[in-house]
C-alpha positions in Angstrom: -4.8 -89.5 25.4 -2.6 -88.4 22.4 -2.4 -91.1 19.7 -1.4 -89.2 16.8 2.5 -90.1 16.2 1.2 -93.8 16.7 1.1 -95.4 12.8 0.3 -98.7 13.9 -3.6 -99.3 14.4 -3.3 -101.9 16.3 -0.6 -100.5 18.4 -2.8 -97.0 19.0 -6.1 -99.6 20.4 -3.7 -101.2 22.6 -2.1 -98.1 23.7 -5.9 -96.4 24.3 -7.4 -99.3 25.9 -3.9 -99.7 28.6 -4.8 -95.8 29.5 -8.4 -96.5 30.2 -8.0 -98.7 32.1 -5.6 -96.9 34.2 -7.8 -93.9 34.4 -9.5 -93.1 37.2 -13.5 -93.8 37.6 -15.5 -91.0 35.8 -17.8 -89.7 38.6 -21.9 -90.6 38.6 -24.0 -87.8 37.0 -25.9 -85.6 40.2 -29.0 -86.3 40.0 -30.5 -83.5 39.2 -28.8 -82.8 35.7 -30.6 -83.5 32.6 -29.1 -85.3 29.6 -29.9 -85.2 25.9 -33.7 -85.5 25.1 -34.3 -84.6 28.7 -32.9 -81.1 28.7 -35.5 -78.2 28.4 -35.6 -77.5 24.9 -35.5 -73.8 23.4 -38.5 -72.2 22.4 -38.1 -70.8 18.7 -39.2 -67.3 18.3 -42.0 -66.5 16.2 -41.3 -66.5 12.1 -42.6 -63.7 10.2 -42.0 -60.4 10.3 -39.5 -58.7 12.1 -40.1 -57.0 15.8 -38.0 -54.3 15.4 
């Protein structure tokens, strides 16, 4: 939602918090997806000197 040509602070939570509400249901992650400190991390490539 687009709350910039709200000044009022109070105004722009109320407005935010009316078109949550209204929004529909985000859908459960599948199961088999991996979030944050569970995802397979990188491997860094060796330091030193160059391969090519």
């Amino acid at each position: 939602m687009n709350t910039k040509q709200i000044e009022n602070k109070e105004e722009r939570k109320t407005a935010k918090r009316v078109a949550r509400k209204k929004a529909a249901p985000k859908a459960k992650r599948a199961s088999g997806v991996a979030r944050g400190s569970m995802k397979k991390k990188v491997r860094v490539m060796a330091k030193g000197q160059r391969k090519r």
